[in-house]
C-alpha positions in Angstrom: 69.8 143.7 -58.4 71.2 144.6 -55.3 74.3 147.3 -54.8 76.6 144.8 -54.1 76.0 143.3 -57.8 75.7 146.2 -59.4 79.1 147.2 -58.2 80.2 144.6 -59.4 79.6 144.7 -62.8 80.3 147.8 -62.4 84.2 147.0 -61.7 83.7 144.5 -65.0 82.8 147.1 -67.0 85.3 149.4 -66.3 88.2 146.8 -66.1 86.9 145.8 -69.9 86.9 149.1 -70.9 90.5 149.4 -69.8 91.4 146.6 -71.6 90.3 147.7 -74.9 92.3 151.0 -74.2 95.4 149.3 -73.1 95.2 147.2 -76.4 94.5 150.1 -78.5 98.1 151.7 -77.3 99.8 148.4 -77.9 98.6 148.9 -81.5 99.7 152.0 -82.0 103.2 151.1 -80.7 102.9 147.9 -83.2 102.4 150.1 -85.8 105.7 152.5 -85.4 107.7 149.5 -84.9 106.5 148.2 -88.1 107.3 151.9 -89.4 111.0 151.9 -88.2 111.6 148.1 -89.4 111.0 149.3 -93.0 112.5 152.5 -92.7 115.9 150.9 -91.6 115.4 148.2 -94.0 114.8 150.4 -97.4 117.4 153.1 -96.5 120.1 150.6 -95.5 119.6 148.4 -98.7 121.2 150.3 -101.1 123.7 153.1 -101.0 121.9 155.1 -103.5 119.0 155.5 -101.2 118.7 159.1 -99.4 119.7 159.1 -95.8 116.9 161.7 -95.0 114.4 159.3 -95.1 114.8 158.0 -92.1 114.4 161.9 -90.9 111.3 162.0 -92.3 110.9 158.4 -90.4 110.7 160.9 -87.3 107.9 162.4 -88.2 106.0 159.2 -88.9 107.1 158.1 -85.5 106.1 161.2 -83.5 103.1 161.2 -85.0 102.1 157.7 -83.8 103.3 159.4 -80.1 101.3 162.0 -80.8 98.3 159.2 -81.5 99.2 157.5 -78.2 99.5 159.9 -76.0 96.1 160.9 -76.6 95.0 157.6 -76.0 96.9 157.1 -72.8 95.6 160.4 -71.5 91.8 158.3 -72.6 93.1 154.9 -70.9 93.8 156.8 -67.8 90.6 158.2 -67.1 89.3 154.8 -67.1 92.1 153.1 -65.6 91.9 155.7 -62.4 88.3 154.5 -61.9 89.7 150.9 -61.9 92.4 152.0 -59.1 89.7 153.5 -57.3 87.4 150.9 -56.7 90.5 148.5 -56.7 92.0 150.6 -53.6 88.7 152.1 -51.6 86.2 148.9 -52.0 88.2 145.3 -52.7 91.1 145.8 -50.6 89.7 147.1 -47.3 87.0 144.3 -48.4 89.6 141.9 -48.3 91.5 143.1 -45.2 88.7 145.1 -43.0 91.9 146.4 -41.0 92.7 148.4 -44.1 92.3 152.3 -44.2 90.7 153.8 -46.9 92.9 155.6 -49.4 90.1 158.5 -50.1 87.8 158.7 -47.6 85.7 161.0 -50.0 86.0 158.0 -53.2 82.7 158.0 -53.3 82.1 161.4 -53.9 84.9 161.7 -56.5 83.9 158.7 -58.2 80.4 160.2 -58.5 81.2 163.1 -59.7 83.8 161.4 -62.7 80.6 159.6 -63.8 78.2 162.4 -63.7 81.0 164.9 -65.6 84.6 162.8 -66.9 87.1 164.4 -67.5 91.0 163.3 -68.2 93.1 163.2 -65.1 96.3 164.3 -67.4 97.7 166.7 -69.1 99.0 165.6 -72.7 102.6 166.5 -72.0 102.5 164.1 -69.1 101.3 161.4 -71.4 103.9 162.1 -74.0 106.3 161.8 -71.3 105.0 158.6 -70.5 104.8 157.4 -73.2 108.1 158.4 -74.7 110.1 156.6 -71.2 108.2 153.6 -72.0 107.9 153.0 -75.9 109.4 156.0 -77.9 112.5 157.3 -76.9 114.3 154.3 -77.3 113.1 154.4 -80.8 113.9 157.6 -81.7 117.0 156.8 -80.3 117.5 153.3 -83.0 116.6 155.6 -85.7 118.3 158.9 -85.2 121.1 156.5 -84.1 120.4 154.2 -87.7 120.8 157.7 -89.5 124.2 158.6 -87.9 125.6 155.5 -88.9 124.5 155.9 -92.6 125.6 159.3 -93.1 129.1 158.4 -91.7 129.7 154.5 -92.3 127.4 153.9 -94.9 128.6 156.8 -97.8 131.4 157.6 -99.9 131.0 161.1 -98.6 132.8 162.8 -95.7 130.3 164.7 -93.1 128.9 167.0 -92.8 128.3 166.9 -96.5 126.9 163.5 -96.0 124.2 164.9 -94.1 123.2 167.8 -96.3 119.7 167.8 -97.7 119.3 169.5 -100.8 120.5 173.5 -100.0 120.7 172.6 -96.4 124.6 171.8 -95.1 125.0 168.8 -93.0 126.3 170.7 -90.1 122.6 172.5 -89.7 120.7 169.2 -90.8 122.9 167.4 -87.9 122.4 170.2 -85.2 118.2 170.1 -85.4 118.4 166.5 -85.5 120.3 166.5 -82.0 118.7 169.0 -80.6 114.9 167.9 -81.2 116.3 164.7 -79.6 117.6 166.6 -76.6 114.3 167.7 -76.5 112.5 164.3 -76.2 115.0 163.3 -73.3 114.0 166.8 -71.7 110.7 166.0 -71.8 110.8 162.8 -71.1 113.1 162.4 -67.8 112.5 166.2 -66.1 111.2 166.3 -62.6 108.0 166.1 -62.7 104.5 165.2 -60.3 103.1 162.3 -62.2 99.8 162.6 -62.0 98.8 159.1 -63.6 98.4 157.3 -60.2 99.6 154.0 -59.6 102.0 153.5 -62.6 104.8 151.1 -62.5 107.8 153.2 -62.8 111.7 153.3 -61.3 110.0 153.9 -57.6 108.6 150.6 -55.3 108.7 148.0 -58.3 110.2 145.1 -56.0 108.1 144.1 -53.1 109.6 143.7 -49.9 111.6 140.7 -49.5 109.9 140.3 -45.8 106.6 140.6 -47.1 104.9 137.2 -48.1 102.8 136.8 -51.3 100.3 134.3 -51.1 
């Protein structure tokens, strides 16, 4: 088997690999949308029903973050490689005019195989993670429990809100500001170091340059 074929199932490999990582964090997002949908559904069927279930409902949810963002941090590793070979061997392949975008890939992709190790750090992926999937549904259910404890109750708040000994008005203050928090987290200035990712910068292609 020459190099040429055994880089190329090589690139096979690795692009499978991805995939089944990729699929894996669509699961887990499957799974705290399924979460939320019966959450909102139980605590919205009957008056009776306690309004701090849907705050323990965040718990559920971070935890499935928690869950993804260590498998993004995984899917990453491989999907770097991916990007590597993508960007260093079938591009300038494809246009010989093309500069390398590492002139040492070979080297770094060597020494990924002989020791991996993650490329992020798992704040970044919860950041990811929480711009892509989570925040906008922490957002539908912290915003789900507002409207219970205010439109859906016979009781003013911020004694709608109170759990057990705890007044509404404290119950209502950690819930904002752990959500402050996820925005924090999510949108501060950062250096993304999960290459190659779609996100707000050089989505549209240049209207001047044609696509095949």
């Amino acid at each position: 088997m020459g190099p040429s074929s055994a880089l190329a199932h090589l690139y096979r490999g690795e692009l499978h690999r991805t995939k089944l990582w990729r699929e894996r964090l669509d699961r887990t997002t499957n799974w705290a949308v399924l979460v939320l949908a019966g959450l909102l559904t139980w605590a919205f069927s009957n008056e009776a029903n306690p309004h701090y279930v849907l705050l323990v409902g965040n718990l559920a949810v971070g935890l499935f973050l928690r869950i993804e963002a260590r498998r993004y941090r995984a899917y990453d590793s491989w999907r770097s490689r991916v990007r590597s070979l993508q960007r260093n061997v079938w591009a300038p392949g494809l246009d010989p005019t093309r500069d390398l975008a590492n002139e040492r890939w070979r080297e770094a992709l060597a020494e990924d195989y002989a020791r991996p190790t993650l490329k992020i750090t798992t704040e970044e992926a919860v950041a990811h993670r929480l711009r892509r999937v989570y925040l906008p549904l922490f957002a539908l259910l912290n915003g789900a429990w507002v409207l219970r404890i205010t439109a859906f109750t016979g009781v003013a708040w911020p004694a709608s809100a109170s759990i057990g000994g705890i007044p509404g008005v404290v119950v209502t203050v950690v819930v904002a500001l752990l959500m402050l928090g996820a925005v924090v987290v999510s949108v501060r200035p950062r250096t993304w170091h999960a290459s190659d990712e779609l996100r707000e910068e050089n989505l549209r292609r240049d209207r001047e340059t044609e696509w095949p």
